[in-house]
C-alpha positions as CSV (number, residue, x, y, z in Angstrom):
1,X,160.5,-30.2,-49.8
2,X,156.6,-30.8,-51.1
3,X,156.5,-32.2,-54.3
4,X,152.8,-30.7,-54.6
5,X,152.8,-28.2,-57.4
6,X,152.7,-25.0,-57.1
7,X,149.2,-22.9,-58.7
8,X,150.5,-19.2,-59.8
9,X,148.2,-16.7,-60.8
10,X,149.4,-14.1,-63.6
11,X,148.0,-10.5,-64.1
12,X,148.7,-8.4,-66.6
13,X,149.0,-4.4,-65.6
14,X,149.3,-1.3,-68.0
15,X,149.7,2.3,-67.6
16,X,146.9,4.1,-68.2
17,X,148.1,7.8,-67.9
18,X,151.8,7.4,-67.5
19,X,153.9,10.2,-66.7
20,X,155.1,12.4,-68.8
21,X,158.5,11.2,-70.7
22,X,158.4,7.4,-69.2
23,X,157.1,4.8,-71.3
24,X,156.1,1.3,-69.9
25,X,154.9,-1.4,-71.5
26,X,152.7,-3.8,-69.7
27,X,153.8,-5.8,-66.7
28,X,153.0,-8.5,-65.0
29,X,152.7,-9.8,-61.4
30,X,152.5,-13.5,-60.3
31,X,150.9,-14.3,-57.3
32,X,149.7,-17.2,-55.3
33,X,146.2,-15.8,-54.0
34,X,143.3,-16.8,-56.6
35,X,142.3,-13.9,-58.9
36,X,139.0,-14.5,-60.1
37,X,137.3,-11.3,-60.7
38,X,138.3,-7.8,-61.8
39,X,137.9,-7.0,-58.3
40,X,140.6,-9.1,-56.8
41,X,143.1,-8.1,-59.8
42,X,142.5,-4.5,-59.0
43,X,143.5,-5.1,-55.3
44,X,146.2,-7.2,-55.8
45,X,147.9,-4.6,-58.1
46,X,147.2,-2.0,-55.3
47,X,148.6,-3.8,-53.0
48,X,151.8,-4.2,-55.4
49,X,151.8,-0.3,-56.1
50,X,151.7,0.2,-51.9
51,X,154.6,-2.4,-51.7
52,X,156.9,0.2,-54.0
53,X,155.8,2.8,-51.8
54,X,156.9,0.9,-48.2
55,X,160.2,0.0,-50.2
56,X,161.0,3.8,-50.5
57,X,159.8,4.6,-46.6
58,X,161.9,1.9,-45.7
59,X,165.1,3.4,-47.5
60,X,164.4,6.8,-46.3
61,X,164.6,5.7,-42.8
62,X,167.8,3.9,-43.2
63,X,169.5,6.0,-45.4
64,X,168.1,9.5,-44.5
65,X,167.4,9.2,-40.7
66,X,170.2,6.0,-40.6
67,X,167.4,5.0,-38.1
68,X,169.8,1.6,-38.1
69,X,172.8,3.3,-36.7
70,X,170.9,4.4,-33.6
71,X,171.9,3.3,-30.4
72,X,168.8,2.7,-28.3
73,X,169.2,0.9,-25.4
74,X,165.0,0.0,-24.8
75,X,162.7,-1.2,-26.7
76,X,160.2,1.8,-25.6
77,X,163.3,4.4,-26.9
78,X,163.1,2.6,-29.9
79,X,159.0,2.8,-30.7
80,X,159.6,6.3,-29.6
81,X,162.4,7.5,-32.1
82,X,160.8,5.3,-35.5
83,X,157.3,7.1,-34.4
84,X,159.4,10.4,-34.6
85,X,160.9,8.7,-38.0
86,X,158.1,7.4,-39.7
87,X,156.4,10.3,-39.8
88,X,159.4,12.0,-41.5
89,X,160.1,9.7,-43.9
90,X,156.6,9.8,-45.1
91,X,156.2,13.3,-44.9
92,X,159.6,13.7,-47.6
93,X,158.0,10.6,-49.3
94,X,154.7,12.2,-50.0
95,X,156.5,15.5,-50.9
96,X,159.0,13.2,-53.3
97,X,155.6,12.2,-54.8
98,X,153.8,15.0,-55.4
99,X,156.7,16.5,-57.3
100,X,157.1,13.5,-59.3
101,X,160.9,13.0,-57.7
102,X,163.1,10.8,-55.9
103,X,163.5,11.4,-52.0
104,X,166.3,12.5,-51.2
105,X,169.2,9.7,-49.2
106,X,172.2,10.4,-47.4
107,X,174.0,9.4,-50.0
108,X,172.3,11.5,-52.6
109,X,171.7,14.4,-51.1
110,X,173.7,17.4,-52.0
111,X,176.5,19.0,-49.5
């Protein structure tokens, strides 16, 4: 293990427009990249907001399309069917979005 010491940058995010009916407080993100102008702090925190956004792709294809459970025997069946799934999975995602809702799972899906 390196003894060296770690140097942690700390930004502080709020809300501007929330929506409607949640309240959040401020947050805050730690990060190991130097923040040193408004700049950096504003991509940093979009890169944070796209990381929530990829979390939610990634359990639509797993849980939706259970693109785990597939049985693909090449690599180039495999591109194939997550090229097929991706776009899916972001198309209910950006739908999810716009109507200020969950995408729907396998498991949470009515029927």
């Amino acid at each position: 293990a390196d003894p060296s010491p770690l140097t942690l940058w700390v930004l502080e995010a709020r809300e501007l427009r929330p929506h409607q009916g949640v309240s959040l407080g401020p947050w805050q993100l730690l990060t190991t990249l130097p923040v040193t102008t408004l700049a950096a702090a504003c991509e940093r925190i979009g890169w944070h907001v796209l990381r929530s956004q990829i979390q939610v792709l990634h359990k639509v294809l797993k849980s939706g399309c259970q693109i785990e459970q597939r049985q693909l025997e090449t690599a180039v069946r495999l591109e194939r069917v997550l090229a097929v799934a991706r776009c899916g999975a972001a198309a209910v995602v950006g739908t999810a979005q716009r109507g200020g809702g969950t995408p729907p799972t396998r498991r949470s899906a009515p029927g």
